[in-house]
N, C-alpha and C positions, 0 to 999 in steps of 0.2 A: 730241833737242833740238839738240845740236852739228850737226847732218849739215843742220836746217831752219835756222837760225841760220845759215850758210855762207849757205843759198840765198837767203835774206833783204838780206843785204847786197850780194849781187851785183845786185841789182837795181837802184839808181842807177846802177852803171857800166856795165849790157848798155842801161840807157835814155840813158844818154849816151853810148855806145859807136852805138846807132841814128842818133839825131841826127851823129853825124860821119860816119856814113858817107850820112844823106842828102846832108849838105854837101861831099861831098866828087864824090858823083854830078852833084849839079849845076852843077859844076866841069869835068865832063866826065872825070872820073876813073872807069875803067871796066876793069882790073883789080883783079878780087876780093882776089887775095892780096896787092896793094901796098895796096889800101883795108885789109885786117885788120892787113897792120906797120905801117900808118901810124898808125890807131887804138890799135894795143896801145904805142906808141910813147908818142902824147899822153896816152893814160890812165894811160903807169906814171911820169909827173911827174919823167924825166929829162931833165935840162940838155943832155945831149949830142947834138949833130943827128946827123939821119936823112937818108941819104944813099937818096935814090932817083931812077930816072931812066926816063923811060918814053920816050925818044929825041924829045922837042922841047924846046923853048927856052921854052916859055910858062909865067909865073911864074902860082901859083894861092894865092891867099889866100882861107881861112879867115875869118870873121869872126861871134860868137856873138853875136848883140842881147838887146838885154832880154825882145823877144816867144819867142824861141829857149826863151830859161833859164824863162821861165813857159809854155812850152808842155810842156817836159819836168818842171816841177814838178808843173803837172798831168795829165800821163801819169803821175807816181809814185803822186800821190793817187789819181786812177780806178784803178790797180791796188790801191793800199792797202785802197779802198771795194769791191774787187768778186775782182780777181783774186786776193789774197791768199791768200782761202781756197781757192780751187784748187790752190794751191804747198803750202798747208797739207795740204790732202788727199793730194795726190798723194805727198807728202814723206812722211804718217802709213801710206799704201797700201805706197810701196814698203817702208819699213822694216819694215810686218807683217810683210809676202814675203820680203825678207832675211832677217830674223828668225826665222821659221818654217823657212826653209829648213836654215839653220846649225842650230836644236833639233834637228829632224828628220837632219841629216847626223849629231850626235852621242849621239842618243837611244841607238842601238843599244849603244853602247861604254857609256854612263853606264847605262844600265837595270842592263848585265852586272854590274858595277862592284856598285852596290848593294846586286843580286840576293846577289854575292857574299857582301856587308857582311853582308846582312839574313843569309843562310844560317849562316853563321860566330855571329854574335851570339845565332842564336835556338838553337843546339846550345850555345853556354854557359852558356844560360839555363837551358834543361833540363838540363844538368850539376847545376848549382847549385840548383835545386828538385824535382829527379826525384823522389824521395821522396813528398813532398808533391802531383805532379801526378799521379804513380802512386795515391796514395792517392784521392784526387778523384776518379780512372775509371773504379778500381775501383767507388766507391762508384755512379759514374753505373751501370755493368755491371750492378751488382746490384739499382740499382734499377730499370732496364728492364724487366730479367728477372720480378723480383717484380712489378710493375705489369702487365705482360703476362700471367704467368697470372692474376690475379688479373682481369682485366678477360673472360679466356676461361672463367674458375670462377663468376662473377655469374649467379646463375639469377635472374632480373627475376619469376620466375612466383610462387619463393619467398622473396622478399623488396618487395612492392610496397612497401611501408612506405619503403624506400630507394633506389625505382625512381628520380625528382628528382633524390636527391643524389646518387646513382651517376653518372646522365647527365651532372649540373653538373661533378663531380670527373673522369668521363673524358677532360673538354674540356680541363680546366684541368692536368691531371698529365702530359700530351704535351707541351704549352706549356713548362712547367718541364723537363722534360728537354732541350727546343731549347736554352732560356737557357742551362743549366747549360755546355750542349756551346760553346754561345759565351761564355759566361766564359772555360772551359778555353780555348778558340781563343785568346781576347785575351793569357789569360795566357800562353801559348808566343811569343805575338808579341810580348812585353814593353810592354803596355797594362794595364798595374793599376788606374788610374782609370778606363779603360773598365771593366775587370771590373767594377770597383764598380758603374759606373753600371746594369749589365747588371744583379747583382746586386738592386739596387730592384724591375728587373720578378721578380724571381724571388723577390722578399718580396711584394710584392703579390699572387702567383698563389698563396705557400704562403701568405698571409694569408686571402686569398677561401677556397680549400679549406679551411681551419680553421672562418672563420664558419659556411660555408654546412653543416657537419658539424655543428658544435655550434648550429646555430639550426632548421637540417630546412629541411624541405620549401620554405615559404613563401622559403626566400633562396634556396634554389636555383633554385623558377622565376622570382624574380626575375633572379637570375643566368643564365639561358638565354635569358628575354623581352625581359632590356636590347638585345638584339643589334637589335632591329629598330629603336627609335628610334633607338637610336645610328647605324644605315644611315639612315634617313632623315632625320637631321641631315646624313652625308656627301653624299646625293643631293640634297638640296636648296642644300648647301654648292657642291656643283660645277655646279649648272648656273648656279648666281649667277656664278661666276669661269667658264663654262665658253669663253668667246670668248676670253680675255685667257687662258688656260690653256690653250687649243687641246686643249681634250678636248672628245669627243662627249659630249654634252648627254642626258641621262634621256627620252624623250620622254613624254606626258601618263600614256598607259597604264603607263607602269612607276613612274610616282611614284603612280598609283592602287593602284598593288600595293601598295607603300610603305604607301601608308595601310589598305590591307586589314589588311595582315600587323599591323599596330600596332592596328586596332581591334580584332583576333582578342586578342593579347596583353595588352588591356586587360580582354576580357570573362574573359578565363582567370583572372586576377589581380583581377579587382573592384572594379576604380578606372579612374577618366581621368589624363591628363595634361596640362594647362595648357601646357605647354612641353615638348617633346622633349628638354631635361637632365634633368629628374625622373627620366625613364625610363631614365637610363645608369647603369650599374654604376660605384658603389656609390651615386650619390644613389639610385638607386632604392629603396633599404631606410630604412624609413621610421622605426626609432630609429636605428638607426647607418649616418648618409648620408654617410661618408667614412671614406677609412681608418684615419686617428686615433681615433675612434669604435669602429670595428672590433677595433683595435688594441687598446682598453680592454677591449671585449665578450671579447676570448679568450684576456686577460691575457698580448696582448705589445705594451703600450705602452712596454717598458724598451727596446726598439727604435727607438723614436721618434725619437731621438739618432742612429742610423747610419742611417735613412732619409732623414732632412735630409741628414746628411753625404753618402749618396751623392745626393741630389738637386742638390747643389752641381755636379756635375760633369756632368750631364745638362742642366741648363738653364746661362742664358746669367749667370749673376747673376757680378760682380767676385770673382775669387780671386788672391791673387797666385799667380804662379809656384812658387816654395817650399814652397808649403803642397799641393801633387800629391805624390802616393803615388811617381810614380816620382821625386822629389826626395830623397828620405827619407834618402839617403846619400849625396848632394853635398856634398863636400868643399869648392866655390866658389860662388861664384855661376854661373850659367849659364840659360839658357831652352830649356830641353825641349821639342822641339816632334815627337820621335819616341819609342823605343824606349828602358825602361829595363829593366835585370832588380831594380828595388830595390821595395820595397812590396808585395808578395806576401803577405805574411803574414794579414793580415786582410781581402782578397778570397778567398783558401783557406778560412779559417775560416770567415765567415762562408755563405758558399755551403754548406761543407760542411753547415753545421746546417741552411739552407734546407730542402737536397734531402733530408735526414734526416727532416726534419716533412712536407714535403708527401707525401712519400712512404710516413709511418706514419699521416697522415691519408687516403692511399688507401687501403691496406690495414686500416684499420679500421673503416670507413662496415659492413664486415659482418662484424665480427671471427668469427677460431677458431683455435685451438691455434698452427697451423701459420703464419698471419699477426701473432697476437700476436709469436710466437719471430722472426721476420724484422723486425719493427717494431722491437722493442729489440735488435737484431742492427744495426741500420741505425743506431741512434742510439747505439749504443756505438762506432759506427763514427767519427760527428762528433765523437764527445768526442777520439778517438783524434787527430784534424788537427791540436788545438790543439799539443801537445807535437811533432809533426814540421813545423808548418808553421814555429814559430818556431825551431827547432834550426835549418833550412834558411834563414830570413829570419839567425842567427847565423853562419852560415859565410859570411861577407863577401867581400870582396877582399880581405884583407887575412891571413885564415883561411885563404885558399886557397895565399898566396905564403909562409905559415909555414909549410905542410904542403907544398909542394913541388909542389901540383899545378898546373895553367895557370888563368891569373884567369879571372876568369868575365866581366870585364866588360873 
């Protein structure tokens, strides 16, 4: 703004700066460089004369009329009307270029710098919760594990009764193992509110596998049949935006597919749908058409409270500052807009019990001896979080410089 603002006001004086030197031309004055000291002479508005001499005797007067001053009035204003915004662009162009240039010349040193910061910060972190994230990987490890044979041990031939729910639960128990692993990510990178947020999808997935276990069949192919109108709400979605989104457009044949695939999954389920939301997971389930609903049905509506809370930080809705997980142990005011290592304690927690349920409602879609025992092995495991994860959210800063060892934060 400083740099346009200069150039701006130079503008009367290179427009009267022209006008002197026409006058001065047709005077017969015809040295450049006595024309620019003469001019820079009259424009810097000192008393003291200008001594010049171009070897004759011929006096030359100057003299500015009233048509003079309104011709260079209106060369200010056709510039104001037109040229302006040229000085303006070019002023806004080159300062990109600068700009860019200088980020670009320091990027390299300030990345390292950071890289540094973030490296250092995120090994105190894990100092200061190791326990707790240990516990958590374990638990992810061993639910792999169990999920994996359990998914290679499924004889479909002897079991049709829970061929649906098996299929619905296989889709949905990978899913939850992603989230978990991205929790744990956030939380080494000292993002608690993300955990949380991440957290919500990994209530929903261990929520859906609980329904569709305790309700059979019927919710499970709902839950495998949503997939198709839900696509064809996105295919339809994008070729509406697809010009102004510069993505390739569906062409006629594959939104006919679209609709094949949906009128198959209508005749398999025994109903139409009026609107392609019907048909998305969870409206699709025709007593319990959302997750609060859902939630009641498999009596974990006492959840309903940290689903909100973590949906606060997923959408866009007003929070103050203060009220973020990694604020939790700010001694001032301050606005977090990075990395804390504080609020740990109940994105641990809660995840832990997640991946404890979704994971004993895999394992018992076809219970035996051998899955029962790993089922309450997994959930003795989540009780186990709560007492190391707040021990770890209790060794503070504060805990660490009484004990002699280096802060954490």
């Amino acid at each position: 703004m400083r740099v346009l603002e200069t150039e701006i006001e130079k503008i009367p004086h290179n427009l009267m700066r022209l006008a002197l030197e026409k006058k001065l031309k047709e005077k017969g004055v015809a040295d450049e460089s006595a024309i620019i000291e003469i001019v820079d002479h009259i424009l810097s508005g000192q008393d003291a004369n200008l001594e010049w001499d171009d070897g004759t005797e011929e006096e030359v007067n100057i003299e500015f009329t009233q048509q003079d001053e309104d011709e260079v009035l209106e060369e200010i204003n056709d510039f104001l009307d037109g040229g302006l915004q040229d000085v303006i662009r070019e002023t806004v162009d080159g300062c990109v270029n600068s700009t860019l240039q200088q980020y670009r010349k320091i990027s390299g040193e300030v990345l390292d710098l950071m890289r540094n910061e973030t490296k250092g910060f995120e090994e105190r972190t894990f100092e200061r919760w190791k326990p707790a994230l240990d516990h958590l990987e374990m638990m992810w490890h061993i639910s792999q594990e169990l999920g994996e044979a359990h998914s290679k041990d499924f004889d479909a031939d002897q079991a049709e009764d829970t061929h649906a729910i098996m299929s619905a639960l296989s889709a949905i128990f990978p899913k939850a193992l992603i989230v978990t692993q991205e929790i744990i990510c956030l939380l080494k990178g000292g993002y608690p509110d993300g955990a949380l947020a991440r957290w919500r999808s990994l209530h929903e997935l261990t929520l859906s596998a609980m329904y569709i276990s305790k309700v059979g069949e019927e919710a499970a192919l709902n839950y495998l049949l949503s997939f198709h109108f839900s696509a064809r709400i996105a295919a339809r979605q994008l070729n509406e935006f697809a010009d102004r989104a510069q993505m390739a457009p569906f062409s006629e044949e594959e939104l006919r597919a679209f609709d094949d695939r949906c009128a198959a999954a209508e005749l398999k389920l025994g109903r139409t749908f009026a609107k392609d939301k019907a048909g998305e997971w969870p409206t699709i389930n025709l007593k319990h058409r959302n997750y609060a609903d859902m939630e009641r049905h498999v009596e974990m509506d006492h959840w309903r409270p940290r689903y909100k809370w973590a949906s606060r930080h997923t959408h866009a809705d007003f929070s103050p500052n203060e009220k973020l997980l990694g604020m939790s142990e700010a001694k001032s005011p301050v606005v977090l807009v990075g990395a804390s290592n504080s609020g740990f304690a109940d994105p641990l927690m809660m995840t832990a019990i997640s991946l404890a349920q979704i994971t004993s409602t895999y394992l018992l879609v076809t219970p035996n001896l051998d899955r029962v025992v790993h089922s309450q092995v997994i959930l003795k495991l989540s009780d186990e979080m709560n007492d190391i994860a707040i021990k770890a959210r209790d060794n503070t800063h504060e805990a660490f410089l009484e004990s002699g060892q280096k802060a954490p934060v």
